[in-house]
mmCIF file of the N, C-alpha and C atoms, coordinates in Angstrom:
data_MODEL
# 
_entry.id   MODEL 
# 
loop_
_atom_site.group_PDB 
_atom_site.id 
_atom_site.type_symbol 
_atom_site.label_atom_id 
_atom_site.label_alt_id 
_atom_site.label_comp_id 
_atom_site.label_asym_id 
_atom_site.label_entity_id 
_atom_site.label_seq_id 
_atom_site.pdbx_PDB_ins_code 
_atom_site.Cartn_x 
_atom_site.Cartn_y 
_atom_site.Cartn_z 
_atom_site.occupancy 
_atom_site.B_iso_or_equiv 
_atom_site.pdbx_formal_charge 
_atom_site.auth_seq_id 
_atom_site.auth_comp_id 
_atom_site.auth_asym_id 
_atom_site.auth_atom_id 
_atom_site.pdbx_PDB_model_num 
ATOM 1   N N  . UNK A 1 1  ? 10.807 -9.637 -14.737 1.00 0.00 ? 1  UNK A N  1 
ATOM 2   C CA . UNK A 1 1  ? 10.657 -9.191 -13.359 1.00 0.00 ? 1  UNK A CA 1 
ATOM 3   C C  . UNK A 1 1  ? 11.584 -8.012 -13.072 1.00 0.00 ? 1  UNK A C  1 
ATOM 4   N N  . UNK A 1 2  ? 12.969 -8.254 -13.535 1.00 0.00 ? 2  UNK A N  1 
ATOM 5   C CA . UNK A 1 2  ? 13.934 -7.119 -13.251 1.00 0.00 ? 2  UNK A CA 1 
ATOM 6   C C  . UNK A 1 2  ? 13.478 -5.858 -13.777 1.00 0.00 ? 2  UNK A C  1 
ATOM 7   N N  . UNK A 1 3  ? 12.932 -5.973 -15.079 1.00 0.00 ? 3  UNK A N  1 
ATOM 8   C CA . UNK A 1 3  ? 12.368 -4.615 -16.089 1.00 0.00 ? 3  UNK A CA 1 
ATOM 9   C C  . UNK A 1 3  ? 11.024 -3.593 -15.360 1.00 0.00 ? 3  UNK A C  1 
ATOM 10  N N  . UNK A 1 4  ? 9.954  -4.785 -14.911 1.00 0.00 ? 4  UNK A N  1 
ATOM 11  C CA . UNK A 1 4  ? 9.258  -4.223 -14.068 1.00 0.00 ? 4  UNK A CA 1 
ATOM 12  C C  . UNK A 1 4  ? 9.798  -3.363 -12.483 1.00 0.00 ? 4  UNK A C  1 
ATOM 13  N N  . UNK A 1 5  ? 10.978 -3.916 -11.892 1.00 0.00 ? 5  UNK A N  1 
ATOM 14  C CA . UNK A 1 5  ? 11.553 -3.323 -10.685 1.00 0.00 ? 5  UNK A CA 1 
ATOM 15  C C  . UNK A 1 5  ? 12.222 -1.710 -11.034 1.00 0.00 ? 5  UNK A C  1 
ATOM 16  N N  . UNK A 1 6  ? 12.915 -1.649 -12.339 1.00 0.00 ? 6  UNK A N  1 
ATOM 17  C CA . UNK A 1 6  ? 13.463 -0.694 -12.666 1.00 0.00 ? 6  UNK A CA 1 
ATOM 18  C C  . UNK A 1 6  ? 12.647 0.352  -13.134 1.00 0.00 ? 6  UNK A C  1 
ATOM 19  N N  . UNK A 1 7  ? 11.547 -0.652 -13.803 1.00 0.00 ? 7  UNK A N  1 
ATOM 20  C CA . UNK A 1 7  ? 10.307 0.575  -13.946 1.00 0.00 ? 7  UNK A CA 1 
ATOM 21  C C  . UNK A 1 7  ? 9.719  1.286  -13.026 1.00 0.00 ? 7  UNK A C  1 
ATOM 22  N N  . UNK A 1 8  ? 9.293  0.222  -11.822 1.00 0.00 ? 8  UNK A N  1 
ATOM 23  C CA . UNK A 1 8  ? 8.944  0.701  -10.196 1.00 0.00 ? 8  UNK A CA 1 
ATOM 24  C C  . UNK A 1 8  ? 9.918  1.798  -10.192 1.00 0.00 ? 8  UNK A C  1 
ATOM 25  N N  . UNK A 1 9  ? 11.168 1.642  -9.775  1.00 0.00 ? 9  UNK A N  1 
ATOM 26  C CA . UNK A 1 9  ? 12.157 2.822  -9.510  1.00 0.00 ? 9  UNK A CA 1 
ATOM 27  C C  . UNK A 1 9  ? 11.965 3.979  -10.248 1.00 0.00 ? 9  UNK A C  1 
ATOM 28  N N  . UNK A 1 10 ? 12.120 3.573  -11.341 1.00 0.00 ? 10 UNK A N  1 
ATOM 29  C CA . UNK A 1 10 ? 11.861 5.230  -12.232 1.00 0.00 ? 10 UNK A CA 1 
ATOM 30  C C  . UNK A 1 10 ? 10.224 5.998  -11.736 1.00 0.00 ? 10 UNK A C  1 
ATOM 31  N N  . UNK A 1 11 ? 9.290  5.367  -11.826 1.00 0.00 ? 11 UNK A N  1 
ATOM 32  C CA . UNK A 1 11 ? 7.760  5.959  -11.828 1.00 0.00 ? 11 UNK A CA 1 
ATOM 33  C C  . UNK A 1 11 ? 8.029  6.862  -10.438 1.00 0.00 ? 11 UNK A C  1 
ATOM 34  N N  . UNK A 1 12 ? 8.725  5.860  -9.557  1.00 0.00 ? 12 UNK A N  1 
ATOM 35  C CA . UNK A 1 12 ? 9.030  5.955  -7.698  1.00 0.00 ? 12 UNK A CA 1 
ATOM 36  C C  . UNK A 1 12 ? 9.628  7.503  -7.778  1.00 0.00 ? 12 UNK A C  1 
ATOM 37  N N  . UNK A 1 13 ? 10.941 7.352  -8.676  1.00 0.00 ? 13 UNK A N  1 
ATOM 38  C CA . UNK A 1 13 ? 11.681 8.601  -8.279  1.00 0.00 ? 13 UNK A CA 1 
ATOM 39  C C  . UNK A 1 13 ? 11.174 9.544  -8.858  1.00 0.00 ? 13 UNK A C  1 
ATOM 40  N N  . UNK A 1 14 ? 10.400 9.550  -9.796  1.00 0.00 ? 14 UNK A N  1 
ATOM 41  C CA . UNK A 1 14 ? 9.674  10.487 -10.329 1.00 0.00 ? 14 UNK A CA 1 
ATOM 42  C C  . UNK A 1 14 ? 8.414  11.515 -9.526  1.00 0.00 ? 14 UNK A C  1 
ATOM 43  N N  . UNK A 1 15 ? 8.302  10.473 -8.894  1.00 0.00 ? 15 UNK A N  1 
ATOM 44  C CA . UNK A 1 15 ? 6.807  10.852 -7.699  1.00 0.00 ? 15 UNK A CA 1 
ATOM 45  C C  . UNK A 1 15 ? 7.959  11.920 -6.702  1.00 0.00 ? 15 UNK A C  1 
ATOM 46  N N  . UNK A 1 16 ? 8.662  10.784 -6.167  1.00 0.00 ? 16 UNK A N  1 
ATOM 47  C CA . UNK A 1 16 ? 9.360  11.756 -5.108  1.00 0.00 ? 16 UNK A CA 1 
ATOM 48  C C  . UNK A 1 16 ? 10.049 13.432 -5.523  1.00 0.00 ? 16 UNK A C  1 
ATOM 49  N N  . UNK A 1 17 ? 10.559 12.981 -6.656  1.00 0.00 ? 17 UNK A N  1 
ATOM 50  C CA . UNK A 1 17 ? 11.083 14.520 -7.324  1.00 0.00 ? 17 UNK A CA 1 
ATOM 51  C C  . UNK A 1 17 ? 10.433 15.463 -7.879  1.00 0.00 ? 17 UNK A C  1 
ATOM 52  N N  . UNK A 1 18 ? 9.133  14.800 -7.751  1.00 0.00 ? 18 UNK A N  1 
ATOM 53  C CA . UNK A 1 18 ? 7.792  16.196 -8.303  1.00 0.00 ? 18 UNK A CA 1 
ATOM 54  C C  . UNK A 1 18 ? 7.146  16.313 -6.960  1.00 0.00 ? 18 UNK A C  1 
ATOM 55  N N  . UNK A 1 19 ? 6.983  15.626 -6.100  1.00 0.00 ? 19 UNK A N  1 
ATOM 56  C CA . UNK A 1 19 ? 6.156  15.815 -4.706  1.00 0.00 ? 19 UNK A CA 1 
ATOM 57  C C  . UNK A 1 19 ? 6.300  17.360 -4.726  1.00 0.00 ? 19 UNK A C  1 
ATOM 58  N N  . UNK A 1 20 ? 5.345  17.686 -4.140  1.00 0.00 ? 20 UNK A N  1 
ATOM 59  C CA . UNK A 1 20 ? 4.607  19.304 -3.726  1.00 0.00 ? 20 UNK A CA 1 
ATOM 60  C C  . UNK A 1 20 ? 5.367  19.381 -2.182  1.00 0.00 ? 20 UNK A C  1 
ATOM 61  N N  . UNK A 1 21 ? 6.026  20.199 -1.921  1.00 0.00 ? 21 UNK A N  1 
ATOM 62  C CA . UNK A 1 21 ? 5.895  20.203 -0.446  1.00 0.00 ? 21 UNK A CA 1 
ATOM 63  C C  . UNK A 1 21 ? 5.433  21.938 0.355   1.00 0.00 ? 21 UNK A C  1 
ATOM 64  N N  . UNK A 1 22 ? 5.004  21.155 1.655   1.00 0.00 ? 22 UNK A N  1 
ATOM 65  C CA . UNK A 1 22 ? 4.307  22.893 2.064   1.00 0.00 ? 22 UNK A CA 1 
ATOM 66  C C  . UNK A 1 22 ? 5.385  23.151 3.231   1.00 0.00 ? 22 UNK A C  1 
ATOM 67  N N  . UNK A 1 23 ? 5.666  24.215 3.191   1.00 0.00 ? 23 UNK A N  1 
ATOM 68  C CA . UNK A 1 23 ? 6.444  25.245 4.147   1.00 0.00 ? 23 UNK A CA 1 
ATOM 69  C C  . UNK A 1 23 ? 5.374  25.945 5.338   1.00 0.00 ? 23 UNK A C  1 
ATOM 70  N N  . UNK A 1 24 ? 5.736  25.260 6.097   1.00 0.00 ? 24 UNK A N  1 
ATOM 71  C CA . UNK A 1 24 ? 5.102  25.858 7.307   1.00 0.00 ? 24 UNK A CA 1 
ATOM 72  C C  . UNK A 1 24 ? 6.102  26.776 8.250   1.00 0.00 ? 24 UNK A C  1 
ATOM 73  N N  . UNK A 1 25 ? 5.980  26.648 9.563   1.00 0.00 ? 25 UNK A N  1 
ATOM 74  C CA . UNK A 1 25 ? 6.435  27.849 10.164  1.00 0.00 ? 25 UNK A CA 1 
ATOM 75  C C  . UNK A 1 25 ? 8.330  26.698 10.938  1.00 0.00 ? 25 UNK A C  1 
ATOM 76  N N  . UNK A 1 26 ? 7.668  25.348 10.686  1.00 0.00 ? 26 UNK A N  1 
ATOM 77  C CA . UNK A 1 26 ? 9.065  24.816 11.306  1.00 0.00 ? 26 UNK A CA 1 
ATOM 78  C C  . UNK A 1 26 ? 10.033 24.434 10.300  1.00 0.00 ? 26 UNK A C  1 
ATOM 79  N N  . UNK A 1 27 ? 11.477 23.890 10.469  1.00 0.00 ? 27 UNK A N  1 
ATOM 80  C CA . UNK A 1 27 ? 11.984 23.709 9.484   1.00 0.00 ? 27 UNK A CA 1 
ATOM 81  C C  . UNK A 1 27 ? 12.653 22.355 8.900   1.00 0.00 ? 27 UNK A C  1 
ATOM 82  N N  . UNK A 1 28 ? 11.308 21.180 9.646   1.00 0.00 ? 28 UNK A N  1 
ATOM 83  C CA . UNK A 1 28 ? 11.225 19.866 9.147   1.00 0.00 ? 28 UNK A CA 1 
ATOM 84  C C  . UNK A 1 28 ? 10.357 19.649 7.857   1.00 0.00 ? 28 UNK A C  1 
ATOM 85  N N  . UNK A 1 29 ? 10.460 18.821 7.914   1.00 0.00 ? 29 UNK A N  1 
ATOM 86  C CA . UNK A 1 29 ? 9.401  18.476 6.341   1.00 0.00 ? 29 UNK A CA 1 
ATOM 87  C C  . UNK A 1 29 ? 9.245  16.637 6.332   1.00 0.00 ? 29 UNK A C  1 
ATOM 88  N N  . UNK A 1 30 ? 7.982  16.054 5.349   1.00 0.00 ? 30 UNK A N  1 
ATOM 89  C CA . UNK A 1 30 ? 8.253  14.579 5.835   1.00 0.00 ? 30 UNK A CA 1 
ATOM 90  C C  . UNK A 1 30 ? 8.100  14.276 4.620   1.00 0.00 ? 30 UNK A C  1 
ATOM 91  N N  . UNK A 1 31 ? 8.149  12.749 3.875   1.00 0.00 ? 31 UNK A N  1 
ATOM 92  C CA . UNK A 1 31 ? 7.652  12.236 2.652   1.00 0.00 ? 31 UNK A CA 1 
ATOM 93  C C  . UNK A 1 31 ? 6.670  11.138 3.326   1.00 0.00 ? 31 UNK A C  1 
ATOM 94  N N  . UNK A 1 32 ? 5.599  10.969 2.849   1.00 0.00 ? 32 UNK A N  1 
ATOM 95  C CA . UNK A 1 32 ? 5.361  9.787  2.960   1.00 0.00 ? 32 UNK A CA 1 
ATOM 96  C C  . UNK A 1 32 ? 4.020  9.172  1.423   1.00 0.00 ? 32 UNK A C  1 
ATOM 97  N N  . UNK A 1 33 ? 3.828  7.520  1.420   1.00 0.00 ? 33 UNK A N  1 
ATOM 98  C CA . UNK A 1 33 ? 3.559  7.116  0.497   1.00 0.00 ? 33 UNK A CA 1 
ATOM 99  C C  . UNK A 1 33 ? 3.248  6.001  0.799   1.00 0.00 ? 33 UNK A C  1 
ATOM 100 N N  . UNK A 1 34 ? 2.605  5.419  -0.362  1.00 0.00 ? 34 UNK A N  1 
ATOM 101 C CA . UNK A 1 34 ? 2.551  4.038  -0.408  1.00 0.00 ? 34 UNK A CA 1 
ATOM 102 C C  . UNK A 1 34 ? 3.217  3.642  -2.067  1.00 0.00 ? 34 UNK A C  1 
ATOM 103 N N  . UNK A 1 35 ? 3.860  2.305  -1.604  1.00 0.00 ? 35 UNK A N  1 
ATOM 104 C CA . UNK A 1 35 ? 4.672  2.132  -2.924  1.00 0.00 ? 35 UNK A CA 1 
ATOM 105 C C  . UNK A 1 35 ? 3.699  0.715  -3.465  1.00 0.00 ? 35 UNK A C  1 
ATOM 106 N N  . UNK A 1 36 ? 3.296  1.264  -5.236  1.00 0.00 ? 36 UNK A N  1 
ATOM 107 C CA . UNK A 1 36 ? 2.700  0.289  -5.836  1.00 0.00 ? 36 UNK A CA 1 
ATOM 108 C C  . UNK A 1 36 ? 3.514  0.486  -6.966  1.00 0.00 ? 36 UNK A C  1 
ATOM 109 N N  . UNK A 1 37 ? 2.426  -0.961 -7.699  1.00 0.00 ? 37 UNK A N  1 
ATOM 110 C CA . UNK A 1 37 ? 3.571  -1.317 -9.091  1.00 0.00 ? 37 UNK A CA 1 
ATOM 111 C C  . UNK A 1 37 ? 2.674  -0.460 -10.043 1.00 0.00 ? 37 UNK A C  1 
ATOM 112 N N  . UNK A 1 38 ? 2.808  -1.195 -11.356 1.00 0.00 ? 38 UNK A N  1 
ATOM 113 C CA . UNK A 1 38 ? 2.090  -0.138 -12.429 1.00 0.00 ? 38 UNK A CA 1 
ATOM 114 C C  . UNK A 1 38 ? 0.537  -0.804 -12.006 1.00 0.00 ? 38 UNK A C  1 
ATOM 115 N N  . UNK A 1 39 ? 0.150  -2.135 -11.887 1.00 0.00 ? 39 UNK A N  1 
ATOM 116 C CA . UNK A 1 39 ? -0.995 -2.377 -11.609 1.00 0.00 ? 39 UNK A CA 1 
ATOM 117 C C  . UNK A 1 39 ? -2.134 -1.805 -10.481 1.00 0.00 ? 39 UNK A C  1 
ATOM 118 N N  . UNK A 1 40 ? -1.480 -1.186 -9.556  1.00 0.00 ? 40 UNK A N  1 
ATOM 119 C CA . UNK A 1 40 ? -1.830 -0.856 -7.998  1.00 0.00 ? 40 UNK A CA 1 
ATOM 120 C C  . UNK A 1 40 ? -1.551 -1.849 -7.258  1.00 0.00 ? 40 UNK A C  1 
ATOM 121 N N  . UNK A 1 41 ? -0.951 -2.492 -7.402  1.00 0.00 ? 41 UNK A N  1 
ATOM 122 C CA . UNK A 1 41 ? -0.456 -3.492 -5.532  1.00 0.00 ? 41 UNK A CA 1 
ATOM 123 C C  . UNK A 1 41 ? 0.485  -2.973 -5.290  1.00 0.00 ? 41 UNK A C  1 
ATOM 124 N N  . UNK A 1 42 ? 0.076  -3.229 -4.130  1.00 0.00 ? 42 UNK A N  1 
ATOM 125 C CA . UNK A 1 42 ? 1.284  -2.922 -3.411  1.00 0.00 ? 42 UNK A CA 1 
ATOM 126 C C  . UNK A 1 42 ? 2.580  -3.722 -3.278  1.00 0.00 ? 42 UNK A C  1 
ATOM 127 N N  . UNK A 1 43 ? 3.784  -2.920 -2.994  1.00 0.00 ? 43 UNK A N  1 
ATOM 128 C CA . UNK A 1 43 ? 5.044  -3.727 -2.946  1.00 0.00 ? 43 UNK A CA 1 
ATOM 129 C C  . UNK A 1 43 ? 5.936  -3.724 -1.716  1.00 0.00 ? 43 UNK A C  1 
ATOM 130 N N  . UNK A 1 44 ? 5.491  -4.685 -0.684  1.00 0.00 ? 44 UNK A N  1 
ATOM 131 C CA . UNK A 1 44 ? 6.145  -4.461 0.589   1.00 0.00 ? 44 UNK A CA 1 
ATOM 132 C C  . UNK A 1 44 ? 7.766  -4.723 0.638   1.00 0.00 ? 44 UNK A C  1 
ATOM 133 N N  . UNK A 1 45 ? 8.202  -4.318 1.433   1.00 0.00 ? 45 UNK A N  1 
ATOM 134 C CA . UNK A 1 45 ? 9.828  -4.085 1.955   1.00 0.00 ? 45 UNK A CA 1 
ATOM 135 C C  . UNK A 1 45 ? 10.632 -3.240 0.573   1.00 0.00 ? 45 UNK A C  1 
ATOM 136 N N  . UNK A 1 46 ? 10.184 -2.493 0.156   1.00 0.00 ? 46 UNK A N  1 
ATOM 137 C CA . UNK A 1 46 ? 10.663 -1.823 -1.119  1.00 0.00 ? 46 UNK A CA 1 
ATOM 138 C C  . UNK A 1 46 ? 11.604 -0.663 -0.330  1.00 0.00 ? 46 UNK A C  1 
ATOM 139 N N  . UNK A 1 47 ? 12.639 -0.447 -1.096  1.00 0.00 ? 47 UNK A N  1 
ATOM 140 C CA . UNK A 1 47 ? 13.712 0.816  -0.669  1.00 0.00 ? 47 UNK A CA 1 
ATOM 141 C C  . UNK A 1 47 ? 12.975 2.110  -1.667  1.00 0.00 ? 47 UNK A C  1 
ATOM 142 N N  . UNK A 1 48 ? 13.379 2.714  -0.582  1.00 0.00 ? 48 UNK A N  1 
ATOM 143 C CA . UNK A 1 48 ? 12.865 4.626  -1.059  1.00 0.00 ? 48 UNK A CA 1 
ATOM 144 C C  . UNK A 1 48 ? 13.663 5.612  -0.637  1.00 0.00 ? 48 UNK A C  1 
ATOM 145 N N  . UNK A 1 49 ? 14.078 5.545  -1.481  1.00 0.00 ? 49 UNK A N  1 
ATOM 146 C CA . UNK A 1 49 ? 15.409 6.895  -1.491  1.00 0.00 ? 49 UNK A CA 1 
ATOM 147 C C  . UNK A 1 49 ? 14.746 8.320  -1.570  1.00 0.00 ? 49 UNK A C  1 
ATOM 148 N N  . UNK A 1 50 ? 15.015 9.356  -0.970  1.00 0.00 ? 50 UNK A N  1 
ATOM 149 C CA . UNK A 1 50 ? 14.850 10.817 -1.028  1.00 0.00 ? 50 UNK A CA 1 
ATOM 150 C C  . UNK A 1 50 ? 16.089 11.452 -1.009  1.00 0.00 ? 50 UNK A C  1 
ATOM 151 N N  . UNK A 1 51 ? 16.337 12.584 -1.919  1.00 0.00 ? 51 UNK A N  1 
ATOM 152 C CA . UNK A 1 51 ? 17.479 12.994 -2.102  1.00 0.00 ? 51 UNK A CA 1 
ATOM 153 C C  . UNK A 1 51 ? 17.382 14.156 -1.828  1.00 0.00 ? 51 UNK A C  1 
ATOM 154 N N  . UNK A 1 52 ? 18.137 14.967 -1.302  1.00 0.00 ? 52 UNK A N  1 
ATOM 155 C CA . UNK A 1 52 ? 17.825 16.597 -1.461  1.00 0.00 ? 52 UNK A CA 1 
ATOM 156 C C  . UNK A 1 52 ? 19.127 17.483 -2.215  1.00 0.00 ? 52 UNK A C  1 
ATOM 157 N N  . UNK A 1 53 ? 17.831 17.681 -3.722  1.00 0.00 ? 53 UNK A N  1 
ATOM 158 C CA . UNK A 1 53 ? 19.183 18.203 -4.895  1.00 0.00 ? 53 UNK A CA 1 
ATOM 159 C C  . UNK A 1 53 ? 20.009 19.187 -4.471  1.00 0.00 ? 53 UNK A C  1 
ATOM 160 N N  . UNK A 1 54 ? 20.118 20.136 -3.407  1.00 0.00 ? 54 UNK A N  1 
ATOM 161 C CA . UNK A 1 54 ? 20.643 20.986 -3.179  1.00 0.00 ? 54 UNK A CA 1 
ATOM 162 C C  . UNK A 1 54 ? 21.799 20.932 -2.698  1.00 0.00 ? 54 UNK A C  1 
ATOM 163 N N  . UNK A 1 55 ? 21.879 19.761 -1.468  1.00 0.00 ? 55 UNK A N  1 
ATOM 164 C CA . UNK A 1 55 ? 23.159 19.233 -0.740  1.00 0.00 ? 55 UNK A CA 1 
ATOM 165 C C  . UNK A 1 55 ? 23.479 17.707 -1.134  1.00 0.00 ? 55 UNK A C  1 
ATOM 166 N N  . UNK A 1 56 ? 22.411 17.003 -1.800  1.00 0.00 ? 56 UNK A N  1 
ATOM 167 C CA . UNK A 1 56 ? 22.680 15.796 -2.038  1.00 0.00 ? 56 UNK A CA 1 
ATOM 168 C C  . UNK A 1 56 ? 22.914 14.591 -0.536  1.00 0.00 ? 56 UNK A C  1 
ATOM 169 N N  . UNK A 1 57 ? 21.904 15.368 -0.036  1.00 0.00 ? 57 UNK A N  1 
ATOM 170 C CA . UNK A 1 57 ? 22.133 14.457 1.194   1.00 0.00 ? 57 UNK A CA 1 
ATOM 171 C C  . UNK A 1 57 ? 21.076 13.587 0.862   1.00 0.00 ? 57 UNK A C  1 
ATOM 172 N N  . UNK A 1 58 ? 21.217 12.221 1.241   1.00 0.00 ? 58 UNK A N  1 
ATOM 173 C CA . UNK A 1 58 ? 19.731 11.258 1.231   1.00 0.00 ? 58 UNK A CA 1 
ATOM 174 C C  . UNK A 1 58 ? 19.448 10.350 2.327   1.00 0.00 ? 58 UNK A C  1 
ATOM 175 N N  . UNK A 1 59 ? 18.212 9.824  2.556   1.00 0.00 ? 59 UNK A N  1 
ATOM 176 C CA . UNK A 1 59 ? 17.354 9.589  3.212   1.00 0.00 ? 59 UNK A CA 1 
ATOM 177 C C  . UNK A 1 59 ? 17.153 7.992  2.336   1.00 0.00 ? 59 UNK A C  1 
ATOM 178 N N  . UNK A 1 60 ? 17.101 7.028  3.205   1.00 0.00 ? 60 UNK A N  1 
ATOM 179 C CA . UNK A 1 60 ? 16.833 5.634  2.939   1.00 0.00 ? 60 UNK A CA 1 
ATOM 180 C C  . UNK A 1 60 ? 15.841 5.116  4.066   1.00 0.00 ? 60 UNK A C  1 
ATOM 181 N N  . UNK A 1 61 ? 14.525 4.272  3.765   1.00 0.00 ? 61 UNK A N  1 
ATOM 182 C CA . UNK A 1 61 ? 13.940 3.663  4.607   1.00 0.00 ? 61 UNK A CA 1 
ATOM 183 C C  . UNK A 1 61 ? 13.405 2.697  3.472   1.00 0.00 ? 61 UNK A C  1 
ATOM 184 N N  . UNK A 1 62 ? 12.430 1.753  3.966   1.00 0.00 ? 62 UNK A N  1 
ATOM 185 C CA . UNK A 1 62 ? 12.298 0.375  3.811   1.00 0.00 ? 62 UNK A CA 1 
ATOM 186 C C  . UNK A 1 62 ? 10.412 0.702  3.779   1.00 0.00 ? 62 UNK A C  1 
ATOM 187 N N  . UNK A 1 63 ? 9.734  0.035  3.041   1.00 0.00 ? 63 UNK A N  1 
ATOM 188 C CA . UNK A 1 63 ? 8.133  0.302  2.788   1.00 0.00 ? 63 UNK A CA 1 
ATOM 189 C C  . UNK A 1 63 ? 8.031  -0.920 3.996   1.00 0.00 ? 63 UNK A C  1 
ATOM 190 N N  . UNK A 1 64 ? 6.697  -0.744 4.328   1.00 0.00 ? 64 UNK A N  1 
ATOM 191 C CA . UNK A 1 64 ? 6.790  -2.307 5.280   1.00 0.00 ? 64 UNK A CA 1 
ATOM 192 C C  . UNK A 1 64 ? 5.429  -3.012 4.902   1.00 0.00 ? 64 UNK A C  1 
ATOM 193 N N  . UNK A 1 65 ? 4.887  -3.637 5.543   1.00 0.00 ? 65 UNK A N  1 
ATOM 194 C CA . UNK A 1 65 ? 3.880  -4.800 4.665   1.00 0.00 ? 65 UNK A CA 1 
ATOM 195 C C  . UNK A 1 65 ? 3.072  -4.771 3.588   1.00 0.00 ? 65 UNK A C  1 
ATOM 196 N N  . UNK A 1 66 ? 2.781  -3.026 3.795   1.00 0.00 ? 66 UNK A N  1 
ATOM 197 C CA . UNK A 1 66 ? 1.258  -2.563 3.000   1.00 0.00 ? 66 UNK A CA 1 
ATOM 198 C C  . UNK A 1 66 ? 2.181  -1.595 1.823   1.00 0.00 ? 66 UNK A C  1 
ATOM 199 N N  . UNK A 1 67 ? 3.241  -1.641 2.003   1.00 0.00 ? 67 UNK A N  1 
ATOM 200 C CA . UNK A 1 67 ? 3.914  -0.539 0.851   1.00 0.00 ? 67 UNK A CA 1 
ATOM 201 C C  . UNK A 1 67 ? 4.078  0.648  1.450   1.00 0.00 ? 67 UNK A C  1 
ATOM 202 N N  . UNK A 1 68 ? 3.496  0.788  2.871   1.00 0.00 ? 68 UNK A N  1 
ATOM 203 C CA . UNK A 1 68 ? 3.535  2.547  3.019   1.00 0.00 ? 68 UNK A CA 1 
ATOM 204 C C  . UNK A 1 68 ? 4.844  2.418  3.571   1.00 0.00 ? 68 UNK A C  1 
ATOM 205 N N  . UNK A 1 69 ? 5.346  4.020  3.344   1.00 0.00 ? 69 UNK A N  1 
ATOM 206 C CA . UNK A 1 69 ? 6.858  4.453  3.995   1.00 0.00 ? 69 UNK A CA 1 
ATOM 207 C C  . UNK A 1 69 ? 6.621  5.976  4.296   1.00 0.00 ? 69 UNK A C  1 
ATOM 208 N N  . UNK A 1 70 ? 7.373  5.991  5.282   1.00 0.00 ? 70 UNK A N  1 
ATOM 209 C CA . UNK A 1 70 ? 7.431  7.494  5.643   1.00 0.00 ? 70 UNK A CA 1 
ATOM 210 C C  . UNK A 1 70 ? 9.102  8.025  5.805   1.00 0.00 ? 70 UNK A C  1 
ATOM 211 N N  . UNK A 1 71 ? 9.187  9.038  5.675   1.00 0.00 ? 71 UNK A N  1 
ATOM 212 C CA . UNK A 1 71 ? 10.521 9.763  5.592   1.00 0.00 ? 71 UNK A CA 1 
ATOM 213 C C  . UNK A 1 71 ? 10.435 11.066 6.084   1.00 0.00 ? 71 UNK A C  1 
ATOM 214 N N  . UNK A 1 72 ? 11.286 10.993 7.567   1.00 0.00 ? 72 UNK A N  1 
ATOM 215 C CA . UNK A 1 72 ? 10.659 12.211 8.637   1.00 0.00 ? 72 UNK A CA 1 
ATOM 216 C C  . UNK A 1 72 ? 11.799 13.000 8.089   1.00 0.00 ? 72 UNK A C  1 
# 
């Protein structure tokens, strides 16, 4: 169970650190997702870290029933 969680994490941070993002005219930006395992279910109350490599500031929220999370 633990091996599968750490795997979740890695696939997870991987998604987040390749995400595409678009530059529009303001100077917010959002993440959002749904968090599954390797099978496709979903994994509710899961932590999702976003980091921003530049300043290293991060962003923590919580997936909620269905796996989705957003990060404004």
């Amino acid at each position: 169970m633990m091996q599968k969680f750490k795997s979740f994490l890695l696939v997870s941070s991987i998604r987040i650190a390749t995400a595409i993002f678009t530059f529009g005219q303001g100077t917010a930006a959002g993440i959002v997702g749904t968090v599954t395992d390797p099978n496709g279910a979903v994994i509710p109350n899961a932590t999702v870290v976003a980091r921003n490599i530049e300043t290293n500031a991060r962003r923590t929220v919580t997936s909620n029933g269905e796996g989705f999370y957003s990060i404004p």
